[in-house]
C-alpha positions in Angstrom: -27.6 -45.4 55.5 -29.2 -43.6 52.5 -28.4 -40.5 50.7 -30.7 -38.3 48.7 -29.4 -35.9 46.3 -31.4 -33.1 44.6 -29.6 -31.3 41.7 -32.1 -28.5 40.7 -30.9 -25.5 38.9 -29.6 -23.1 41.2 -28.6 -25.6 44.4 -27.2 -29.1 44.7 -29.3 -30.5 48.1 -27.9 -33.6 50.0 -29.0 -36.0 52.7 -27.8 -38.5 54.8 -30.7 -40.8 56.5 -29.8 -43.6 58.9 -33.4 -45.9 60.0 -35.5 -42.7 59.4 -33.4 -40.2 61.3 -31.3 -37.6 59.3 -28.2 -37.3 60.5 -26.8 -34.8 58.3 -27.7 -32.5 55.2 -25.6 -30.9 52.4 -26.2 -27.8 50.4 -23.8 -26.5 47.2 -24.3 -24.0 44.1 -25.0 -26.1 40.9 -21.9 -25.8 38.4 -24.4 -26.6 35.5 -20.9 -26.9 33.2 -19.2 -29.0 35.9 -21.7 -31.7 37.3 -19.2 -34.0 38.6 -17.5 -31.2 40.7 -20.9 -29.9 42.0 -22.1 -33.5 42.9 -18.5 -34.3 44.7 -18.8 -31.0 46.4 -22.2 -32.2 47.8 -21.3 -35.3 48.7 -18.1 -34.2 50.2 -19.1 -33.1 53.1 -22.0 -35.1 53.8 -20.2 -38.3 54.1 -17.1 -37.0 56.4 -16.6 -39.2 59.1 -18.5 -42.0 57.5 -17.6 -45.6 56.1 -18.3 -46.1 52.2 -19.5 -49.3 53.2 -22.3 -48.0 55.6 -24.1 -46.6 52.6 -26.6 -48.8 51.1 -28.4 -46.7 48.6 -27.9 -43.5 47.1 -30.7 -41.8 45.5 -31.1 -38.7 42.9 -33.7 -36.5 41.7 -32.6 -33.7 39.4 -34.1 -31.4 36.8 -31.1 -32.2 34.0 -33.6 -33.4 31.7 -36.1 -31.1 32.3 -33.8 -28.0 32.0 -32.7 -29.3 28.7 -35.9 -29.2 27.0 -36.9 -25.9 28.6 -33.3 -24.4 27.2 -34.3 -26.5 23.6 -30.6 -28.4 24.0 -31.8 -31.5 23.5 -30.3 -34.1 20.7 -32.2 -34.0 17.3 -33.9 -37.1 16.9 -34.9 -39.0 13.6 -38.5 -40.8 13.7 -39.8 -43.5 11.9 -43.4 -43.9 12.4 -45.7 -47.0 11.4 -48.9 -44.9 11.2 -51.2 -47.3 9.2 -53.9 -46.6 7.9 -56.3 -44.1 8.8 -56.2 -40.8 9.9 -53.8 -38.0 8.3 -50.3 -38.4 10.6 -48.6 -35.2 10.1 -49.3 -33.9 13.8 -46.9 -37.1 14.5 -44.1 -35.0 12.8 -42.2 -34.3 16.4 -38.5 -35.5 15.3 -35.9 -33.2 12.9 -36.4 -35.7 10.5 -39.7 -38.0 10.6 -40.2 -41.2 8.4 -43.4 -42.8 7.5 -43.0 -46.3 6.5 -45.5 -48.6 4.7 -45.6 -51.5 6.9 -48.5 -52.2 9.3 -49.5 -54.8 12.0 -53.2 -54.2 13.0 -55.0 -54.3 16.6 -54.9 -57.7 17.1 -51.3 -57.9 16.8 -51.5 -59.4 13.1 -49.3 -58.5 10.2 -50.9 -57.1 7.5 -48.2 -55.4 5.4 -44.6 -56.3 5.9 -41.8 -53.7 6.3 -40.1 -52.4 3.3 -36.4 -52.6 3.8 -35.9 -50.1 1.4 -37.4 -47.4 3.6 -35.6 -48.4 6.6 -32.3 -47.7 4.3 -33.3 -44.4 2.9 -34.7 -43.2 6.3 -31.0 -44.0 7.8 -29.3 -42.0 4.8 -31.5 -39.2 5.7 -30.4 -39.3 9.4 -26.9 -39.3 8.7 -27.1 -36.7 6.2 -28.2 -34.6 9.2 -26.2 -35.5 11.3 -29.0 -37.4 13.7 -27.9 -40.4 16.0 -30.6 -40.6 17.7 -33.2 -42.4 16.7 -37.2 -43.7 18.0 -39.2 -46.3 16.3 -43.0 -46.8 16.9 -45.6 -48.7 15.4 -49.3 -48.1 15.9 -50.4 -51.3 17.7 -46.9 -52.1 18.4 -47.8 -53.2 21.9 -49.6 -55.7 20.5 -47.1 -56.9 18.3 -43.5 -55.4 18.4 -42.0 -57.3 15.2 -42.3 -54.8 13.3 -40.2 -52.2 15.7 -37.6 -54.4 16.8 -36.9 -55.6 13.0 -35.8 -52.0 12.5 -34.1 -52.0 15.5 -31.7 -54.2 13.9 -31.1 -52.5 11.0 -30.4 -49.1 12.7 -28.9 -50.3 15.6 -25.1 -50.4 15.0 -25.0 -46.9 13.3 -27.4 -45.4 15.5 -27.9 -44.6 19.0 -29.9 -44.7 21.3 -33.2 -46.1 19.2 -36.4 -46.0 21.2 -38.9 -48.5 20.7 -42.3 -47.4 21.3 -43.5 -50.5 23.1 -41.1 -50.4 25.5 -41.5 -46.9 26.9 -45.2 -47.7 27.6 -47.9 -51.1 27.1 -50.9 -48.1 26.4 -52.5 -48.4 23.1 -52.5 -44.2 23.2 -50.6 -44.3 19.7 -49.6 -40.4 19.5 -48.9 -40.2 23.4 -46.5 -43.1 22.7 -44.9 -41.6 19.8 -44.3 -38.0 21.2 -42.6 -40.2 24.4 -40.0 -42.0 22.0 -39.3 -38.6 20.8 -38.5 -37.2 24.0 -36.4 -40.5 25.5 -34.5 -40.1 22.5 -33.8 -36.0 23.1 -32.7 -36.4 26.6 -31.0 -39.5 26.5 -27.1 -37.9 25.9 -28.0 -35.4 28.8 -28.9 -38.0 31.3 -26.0 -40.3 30.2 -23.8 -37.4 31.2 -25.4 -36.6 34.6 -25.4 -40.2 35.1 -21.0 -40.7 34.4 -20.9 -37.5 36.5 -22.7 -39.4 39.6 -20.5 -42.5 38.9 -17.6 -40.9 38.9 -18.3 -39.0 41.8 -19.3 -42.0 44.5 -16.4 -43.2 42.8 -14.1 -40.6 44.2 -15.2 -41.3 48.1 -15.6 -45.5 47.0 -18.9 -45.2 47.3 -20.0 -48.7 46.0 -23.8 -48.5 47.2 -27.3 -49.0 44.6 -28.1 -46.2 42.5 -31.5 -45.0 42.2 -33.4 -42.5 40.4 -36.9 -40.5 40.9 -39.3 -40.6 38.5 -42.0 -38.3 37.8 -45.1 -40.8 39.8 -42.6 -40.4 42.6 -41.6 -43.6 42.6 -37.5 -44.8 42.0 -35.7 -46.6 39.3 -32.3 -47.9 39.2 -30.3 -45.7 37.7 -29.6 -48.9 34.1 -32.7 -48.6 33.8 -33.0 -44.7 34.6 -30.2 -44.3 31.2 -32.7 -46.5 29.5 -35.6 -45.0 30.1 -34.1 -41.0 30.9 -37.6 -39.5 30.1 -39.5 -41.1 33.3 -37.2 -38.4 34.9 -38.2 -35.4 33.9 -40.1 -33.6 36.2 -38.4 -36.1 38.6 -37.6 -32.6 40.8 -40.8 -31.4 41.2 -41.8 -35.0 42.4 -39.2 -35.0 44.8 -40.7 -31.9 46.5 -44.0 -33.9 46.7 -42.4 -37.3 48.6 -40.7 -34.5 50.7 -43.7 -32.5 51.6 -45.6 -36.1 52.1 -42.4 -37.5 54.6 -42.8 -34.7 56.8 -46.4 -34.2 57.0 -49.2 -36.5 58.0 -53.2 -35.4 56.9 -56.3 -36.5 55.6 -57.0 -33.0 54.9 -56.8 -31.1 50.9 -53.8 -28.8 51.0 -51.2 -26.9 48.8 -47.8 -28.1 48.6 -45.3 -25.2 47.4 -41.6 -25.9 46.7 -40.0 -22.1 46.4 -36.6 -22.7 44.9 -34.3 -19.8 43.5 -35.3 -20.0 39.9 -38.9 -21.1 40.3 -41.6 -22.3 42.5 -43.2 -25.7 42.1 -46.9 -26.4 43.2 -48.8 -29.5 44.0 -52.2 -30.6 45.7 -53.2 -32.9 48.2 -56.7 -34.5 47.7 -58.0 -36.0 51.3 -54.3 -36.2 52.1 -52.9 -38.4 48.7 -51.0 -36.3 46.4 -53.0 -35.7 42.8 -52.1 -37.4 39.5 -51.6 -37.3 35.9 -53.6 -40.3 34.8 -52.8 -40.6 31.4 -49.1 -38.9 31.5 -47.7 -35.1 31.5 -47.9 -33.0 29.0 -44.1 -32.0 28.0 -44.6 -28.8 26.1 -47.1 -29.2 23.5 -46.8 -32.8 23.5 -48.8 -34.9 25.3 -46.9 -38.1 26.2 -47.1 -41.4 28.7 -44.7 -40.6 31.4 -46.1 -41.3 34.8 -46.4 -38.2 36.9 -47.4 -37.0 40.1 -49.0 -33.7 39.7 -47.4 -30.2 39.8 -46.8 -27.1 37.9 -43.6 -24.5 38.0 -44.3 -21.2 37.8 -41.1 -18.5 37.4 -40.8 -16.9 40.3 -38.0 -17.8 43.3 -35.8 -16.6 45.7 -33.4 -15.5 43.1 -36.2 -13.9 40.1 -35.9 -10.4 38.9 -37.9 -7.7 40.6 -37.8 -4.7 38.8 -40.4 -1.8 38.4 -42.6 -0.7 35.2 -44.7 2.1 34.5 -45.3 2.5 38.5 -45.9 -1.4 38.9 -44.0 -3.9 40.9 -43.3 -7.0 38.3 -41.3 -10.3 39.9 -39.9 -12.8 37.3 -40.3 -14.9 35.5 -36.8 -14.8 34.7 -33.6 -15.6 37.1 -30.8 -13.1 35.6 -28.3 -14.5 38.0 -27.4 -14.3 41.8 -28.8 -11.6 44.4 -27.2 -7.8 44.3 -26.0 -8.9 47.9 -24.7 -12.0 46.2 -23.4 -10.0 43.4 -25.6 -10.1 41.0 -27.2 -8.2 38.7 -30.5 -7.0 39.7 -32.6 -6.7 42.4 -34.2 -10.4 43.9 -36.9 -11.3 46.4 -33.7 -12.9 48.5 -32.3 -9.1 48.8 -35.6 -8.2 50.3 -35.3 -10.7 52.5 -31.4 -9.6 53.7 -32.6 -6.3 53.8 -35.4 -6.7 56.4 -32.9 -8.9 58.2 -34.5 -12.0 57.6 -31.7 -13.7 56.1 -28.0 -13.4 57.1 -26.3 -14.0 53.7 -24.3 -11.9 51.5 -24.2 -8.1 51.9 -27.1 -6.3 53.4 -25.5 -2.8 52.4 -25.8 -4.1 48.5 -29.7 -5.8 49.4 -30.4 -2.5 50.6 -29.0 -1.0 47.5 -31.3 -2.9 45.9 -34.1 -2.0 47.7 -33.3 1.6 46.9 -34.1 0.6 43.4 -37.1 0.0 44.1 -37.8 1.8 46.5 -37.2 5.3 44.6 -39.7 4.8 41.7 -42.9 3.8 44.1 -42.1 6.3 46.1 -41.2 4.3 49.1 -39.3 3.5 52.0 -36.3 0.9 52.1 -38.5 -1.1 54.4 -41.8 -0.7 52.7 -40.2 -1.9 49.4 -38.8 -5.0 50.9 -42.0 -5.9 52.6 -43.8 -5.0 49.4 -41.5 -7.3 47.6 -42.4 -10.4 49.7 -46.2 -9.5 49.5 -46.1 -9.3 46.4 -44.3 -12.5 45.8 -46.9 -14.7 47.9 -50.0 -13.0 46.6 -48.8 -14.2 43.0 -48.5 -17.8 44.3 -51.7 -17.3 45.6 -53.2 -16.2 42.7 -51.9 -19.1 40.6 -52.5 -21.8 43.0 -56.2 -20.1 42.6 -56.2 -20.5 38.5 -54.5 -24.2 38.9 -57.7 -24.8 41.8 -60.4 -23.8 39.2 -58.8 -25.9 36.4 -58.4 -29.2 38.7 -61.8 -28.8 40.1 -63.5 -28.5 36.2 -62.6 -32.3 35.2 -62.6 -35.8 37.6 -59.4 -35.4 40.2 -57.0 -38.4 39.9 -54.6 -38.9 43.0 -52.1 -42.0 43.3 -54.9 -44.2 44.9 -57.8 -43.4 43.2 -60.1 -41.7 41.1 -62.3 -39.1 43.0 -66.1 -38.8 41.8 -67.2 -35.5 42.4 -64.0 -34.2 44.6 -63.8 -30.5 44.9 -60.1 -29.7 46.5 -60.8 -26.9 49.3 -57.6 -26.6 50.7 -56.9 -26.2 54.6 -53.3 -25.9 54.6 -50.3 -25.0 52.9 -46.6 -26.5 53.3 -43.7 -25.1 51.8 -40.7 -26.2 51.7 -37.6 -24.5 49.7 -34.8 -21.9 50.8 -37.1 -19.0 51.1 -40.3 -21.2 53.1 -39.7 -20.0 56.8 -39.1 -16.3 56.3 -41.9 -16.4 53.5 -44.6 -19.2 55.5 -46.4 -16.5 57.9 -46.5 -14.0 54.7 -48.2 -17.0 52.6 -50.4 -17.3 55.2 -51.5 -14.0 55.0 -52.1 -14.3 51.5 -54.1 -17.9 51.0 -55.8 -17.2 55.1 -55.0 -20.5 55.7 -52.1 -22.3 58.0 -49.2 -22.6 56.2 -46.3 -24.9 57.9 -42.5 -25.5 57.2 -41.0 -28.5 58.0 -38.0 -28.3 60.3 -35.5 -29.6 57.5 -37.3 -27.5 54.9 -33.9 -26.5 52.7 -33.8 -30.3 52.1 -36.9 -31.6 51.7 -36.5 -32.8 48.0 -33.6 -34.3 48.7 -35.5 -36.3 51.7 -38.2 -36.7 49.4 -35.5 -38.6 47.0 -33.8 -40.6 49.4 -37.3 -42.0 51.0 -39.0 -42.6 47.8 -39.8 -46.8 47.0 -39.3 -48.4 43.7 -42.4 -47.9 41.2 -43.4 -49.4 38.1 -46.4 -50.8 35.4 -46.5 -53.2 33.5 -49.8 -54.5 31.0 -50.4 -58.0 30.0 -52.3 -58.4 26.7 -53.7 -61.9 26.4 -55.2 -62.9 22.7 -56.4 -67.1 22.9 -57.7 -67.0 19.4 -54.5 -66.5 18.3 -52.8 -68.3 21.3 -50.4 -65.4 22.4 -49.5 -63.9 25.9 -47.3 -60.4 25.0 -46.1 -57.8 28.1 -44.2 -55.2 25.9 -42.3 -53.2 28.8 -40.3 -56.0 29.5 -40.4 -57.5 26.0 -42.2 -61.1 26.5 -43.9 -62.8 24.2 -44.8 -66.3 24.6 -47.9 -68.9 23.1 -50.5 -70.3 25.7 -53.3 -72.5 25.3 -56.7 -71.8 24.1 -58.4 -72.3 27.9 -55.7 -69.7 29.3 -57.7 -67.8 31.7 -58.3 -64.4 33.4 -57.1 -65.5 36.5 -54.0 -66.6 34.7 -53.0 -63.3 33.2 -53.7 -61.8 36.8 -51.5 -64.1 38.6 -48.5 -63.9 36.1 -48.8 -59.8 36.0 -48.4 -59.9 39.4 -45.4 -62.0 39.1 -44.0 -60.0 36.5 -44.2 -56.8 38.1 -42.8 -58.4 41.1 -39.7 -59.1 39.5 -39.6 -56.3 37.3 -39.3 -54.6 40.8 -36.5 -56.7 42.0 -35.1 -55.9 38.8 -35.2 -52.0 39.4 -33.9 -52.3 42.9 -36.5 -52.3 45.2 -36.2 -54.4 48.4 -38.5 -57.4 49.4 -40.7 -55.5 52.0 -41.0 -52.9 49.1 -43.0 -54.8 46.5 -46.8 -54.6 46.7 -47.9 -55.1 43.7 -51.7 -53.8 42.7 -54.0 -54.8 39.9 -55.8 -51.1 38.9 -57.1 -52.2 35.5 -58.6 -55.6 34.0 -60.7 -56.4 30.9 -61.7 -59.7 29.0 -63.8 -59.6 25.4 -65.1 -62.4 23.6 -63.9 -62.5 20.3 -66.7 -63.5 17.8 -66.2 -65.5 14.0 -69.7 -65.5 12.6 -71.8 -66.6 15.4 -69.0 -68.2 17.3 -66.9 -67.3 19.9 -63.3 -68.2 18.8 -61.4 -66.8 21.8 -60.9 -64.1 24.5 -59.1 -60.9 24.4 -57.6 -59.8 27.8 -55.9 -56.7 29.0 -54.4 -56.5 32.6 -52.8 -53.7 34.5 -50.6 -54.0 37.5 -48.6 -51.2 38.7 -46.9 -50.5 42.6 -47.6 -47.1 43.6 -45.4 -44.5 44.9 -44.6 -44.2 49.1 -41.9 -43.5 51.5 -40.1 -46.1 53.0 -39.8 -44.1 56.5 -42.0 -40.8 57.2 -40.4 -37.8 59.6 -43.6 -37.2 61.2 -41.1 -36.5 64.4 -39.2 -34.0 62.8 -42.5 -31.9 63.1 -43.6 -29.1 61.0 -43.1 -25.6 62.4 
C-alpha cells in the first residue's frame, strides 16, 4: 500500500492506494504551528484498520518551503562567491552577508589562483558576528572542478551549518542560476528539517516503518535524506503534485488547462498535446532565477477561502485569505459562503454565508442570490482571464513539456480539469467562462495527494569528460576520477547511464522504475597550435517524471 500526503496551507490531504485502487482518503485543517499534530491527525484516520507493515511507501508533497519564502521567514544565509574574473558580480549579492574571495579555477577545470585562507577566516567572523549559520559556497566553473568549494567546506563546516556547495545542487555551467539556488537550499533548509522530524515522528506514532519520499518540483520523487539535503527541489513541490494528480486521472493527447483551486490560492498548469509543460532551464523563485527542475505552473491569490469584499461599486476577490469563511467563523465574506449560501455546499452555517452575502449584496444593489452567483462568476471569469495572459506569454517563446521541445506549438486548449475543494460546484461555472469542457475527477478533494503518492523517482545527472587533461568529473554525486587519453563518447554515455541508474536506486526508486534517458550530448576537439590534444565531452542523462499507476477508471465527471 502507498500513502500520499499533501500539506498545503489551508488543508492537510491524505491517501491510501493499494495496486492503483484508492481505498481510502483523509482531509484535516493545517496547524501551520503544530505540524506533527496536523500530519498525525491526517494519518490517523487513514490508516485505521490497517497493518503498519502493509505500507510500503509514504509519499509527501507540501508547500513548507514555498510558504516560507513567500512569508520572508527563511534562515539568513552567508555567501561566499568565487566570481573570477570578468564581469561586475554585485547582482550575485543574494545572501545577508555575501563574500567574494580571490581564488579561481577556470573553464577547463584548472586552477589558476589558489584560495586565500585568510578570506575564508574573515568571511566566518563576519557570519558569526551576524549571527548566520547557514552558509552556500560556489565557484564559477565549479562543476568543472569542485576543489575549490569543498576546501572551504572544510574550514566552515564544524561551525556552520548547513553549507551548500554549488556543484552539488546542479552540474549546469549557468553560474548565477547556480548561485541564487545555494542561496535558497540554504534559506529553507531549517524549515524542511522541521517538517521532515514532524513526519518522522508522526509514522512513528502508528510504527509506520515504510520508505519516505518527497515530490519535487519536475514532479518526480526523492527520498526524503536526500529531500533534507537538497530542501529547495521542493518548493513548488505542491503545485506539481496537482499536475501528477490531474495527469493520474486523465488520459489525452489534447492541449488543456489544469486548475488546482485550493482555499488560499489557485494553481494553474498546461497540457501541450497531452504532456504537462516545463521549465527548461529552472523556476524563477522571486526575482531569482535559479536551477530547480520544475514542471510548469503559476498561483494566483484567489481560493475558496479569499476575501470578497466590495469597492467603489465593484466586486474585488483576493488576493488575500484573512482567515476561515463567515459560516466557518471567520472574518469576512469568502467565495466558499457563496457557495453555502446557494446550497451548494453543506458546511458551516448557511444563516452566517447568507449574512455574508448580505454584505455584498447591499452595496450592488442586489439580491442574496444574485450576489452569490455573482460571486462565483466572478471568481471563474478571473481564472479565465489569467489563464488567458499566462496563454499569450507561453505561446510568445518555444514551449518545453517533459518530453520535448515543441517547434512552433501554439497551446489552444480543449479542456479544462480542475481539481481542488471548490472544482465540482465551480466546473460547470468554468465552463461557462473558458466555453470549453471542464471535468472533475471523481476524487477531486485529493488529487494532489494522489498525484504525490503515484509520482516515480526523478533525477539528472551531467558527465563532463576532459582527455587532455585525463579527467572524468559528475558533480551531483561528487565523482571525480582520471581515464585514459582514448576514453570515448560512447564511454561517458554508457557510465551516465549507470550512474543515474544508481543514483536512482539510491533515491528510492524501484527496479521497474528506472529508465534512464540521454536528452543532451556534446564532444569538442581541443586544439594546441595546430594539434588536437584531446576531447571535451558533456553528457546529460536524466529520468523523467510519470505515475507508477493511472486512475483512468476512477473517470472524470
Amino acid at each position: 500500500m502507498i500513502i500520499g500526503l499533501d500539506m498545503g496551507g489551508t488543508h492537510v490531504d491524505a491517501v491510501l492506494i493499494d495496486h492503483g485502487k484508492i481505498i481510502k482518503t483523509s482531509k484535516i485543517p493545517t496547524e501551520p504551528n503544530n505540524l506533527l499534530e496536523s500530519v498525525w491527525k491526517t494519518l490517523k484516520p487513514l490508516i485505521a484498520g490497517v497493518k503498519p507493515d502493509e505500507i510500503e511507501r509514504v509519499i509527501l508533497s507540501t508547500t513548507i518551503c514555498t510558504n516560507a519564502i513567500v512569508e520572508e521567514k527563511t534562515a539568513p544565509v552567508g555567501m561566499i562567491i568565487e566570481s573570477g574574473p570578468g564581469l561586475p558580480c554585485d547582482f550575485l549579492a543574494c545572501g545577508q552577508e555575501n563574500i567574494f574571495t580571490e581564488g579561481y579555477i577556470d573553464h577547463r577545470g584548472r586552477e589558476v589562483s589558489p584560495i586565500n585562507p585568510a578570506e575564508i577566516n574573515r568571511a566566518s567572523n563576519a557570519f558569526k558576528n551576524k549571527n548566520i549559520s547557514a552558509c552556500a559556497v560556489v565557484g564559477k566553473f565549479s562543476v568543472r572542478n569542485p576543489d575549490h568549494e569543498i576546501k572551504i567546506y572544510d574550514m566552515l563546516k564544524n561551525d556552520f551549518s548547513p553549507v551548500t556547495l554549488g556543484h552539488t545542487v546542479s552540474g549546469k555551467l549557468n553560474f548565477p542560476r547556480r548561485v541564487f539556488t545555494s542561496y535558497f537550499n540554504s534559506a529553507v533548509y531549517s524549515t524542511f528539517s522541521r517538517f521532515s522530524n514532524s513526519i518522522v515522528d508522526a509514522l512513528k506514532r502508528e510504527k509506520i516503518n515504510a520508505k519516505l519520499y518527497v515530490l519535487k518540483a519536475d514532479g518526480g520523487t526523492m527520498g526524503l535524506e536526500s529531500a533534507e539535503k537538497f530542501p529547495v527541489n521542493t518548493i513548488l513541490s505542491g503545485p506539481a503534485a496537482s499536475i501528477m494528480g490531474g495527469q493520474a486521472f486523465f488520459n489525452t493527447s489534447k492541449d488543456g488547462v489544469f486548475l488546482d483551486i485550493g482555499g488560499t490560492t489557485t494553481d494553474i498548469a498546461f497540457l501541450a498535446d497531452g504532456v504537462p509543460l516545463f521549465e527548461p532551464l529552472g523556476i524563477k523563485i522571486g526575482e531569482y532565477p535559479t536551477l530547480v527542475r520544475a514542471l510548469y505552473s503559476v498561483s494566483m491569490g484567489l481560493g475558496g477561502d479569499s476575501e470578497v469584499r466590495v469597492e467603489n461599486g465593484i466586486l474585488h476577490i483576493g488576493p488575500y485569505r484573512k482567515g476561515s469563511p463567515m459560516a466557518l467563523g471567520g472574518p469576512c465574506p469568502t467565495p466558499t459562503d457563496a457557495m453555502i449560501a446557494q446550497g451548494l455546499l453543506d458546511i458551516g452555517s448557511k444563516e452566517k454565508a447568507v449574512d455574508a452575502m448580505k454584505d455584498i449584496a447591499g452595496p450592488l444593489d442586489l439580491n442574496i442570490q444574485e450576489a452569490a452567483s455573482l460571486v462565483l462568476q466572478t471568481m471563474a471569469n478571473m481564472i479565465k482571464e489569467k489563464v488567458d495572459k499566462l496563454l499569450f506569454e507561453i505561446n510568445s517563446h518555444p514551449v518545453y513539456t517533459v518530453k520535448e521541445l515543441l517547434y512552433g506549438k501554439k497551446i489552444n486548449p480543449e479542456f479544462v480539469q480542475a481539481i481542488g475543494g471548490p472544482a465540482k460546484i465551480l466546473a460547470p461555472i468554468l465552463e461557462n467562462s473558458f466555453k470549453i469542457p471542464c471535468f472533475y475527477p471523481k476524487f477531486y478533494e485529493a488529487a494532489n495527494a494522489v498525484g504525490a503518492a503515484l509520482a516515480k523517482t526523478t533525477a539528472e545527472i551531467t558527465v563532463f569528460v576532459d582527455t587532455a587533461q585525463g579527467t572524468l568529473l559528475v558533480p551531483e554525486i561528487g565523482l571525480c576520477k582520471k581515464i585514459e587519453r582514448n576514453y570515448t563518447l560512447e564511454d561517458a554515455k554508457l557510465l551516465a547511464v549507470e550512474l543515474l541508474s544508481k543514483q536512482l536506486s539510491i533515491l528510492g526508486a524501484e527496479a521497474g522504475e528506472i529508465q534512464p534517458e540521454i536528452v543532451e550530448e556534446s564532444v569538442f576537439n581541443i586544439v594546441r597550435g595546430f594539434y588536437t590534444s584531446g576531447k571535451n565531452m558533456r553528457i546529460r542523462v536524466q529520468a523523467k517524471p510519470g505515475l507508477l499507476y493511472e486512475m483512468w477508471g476512477d473517470k472524470d465527471a
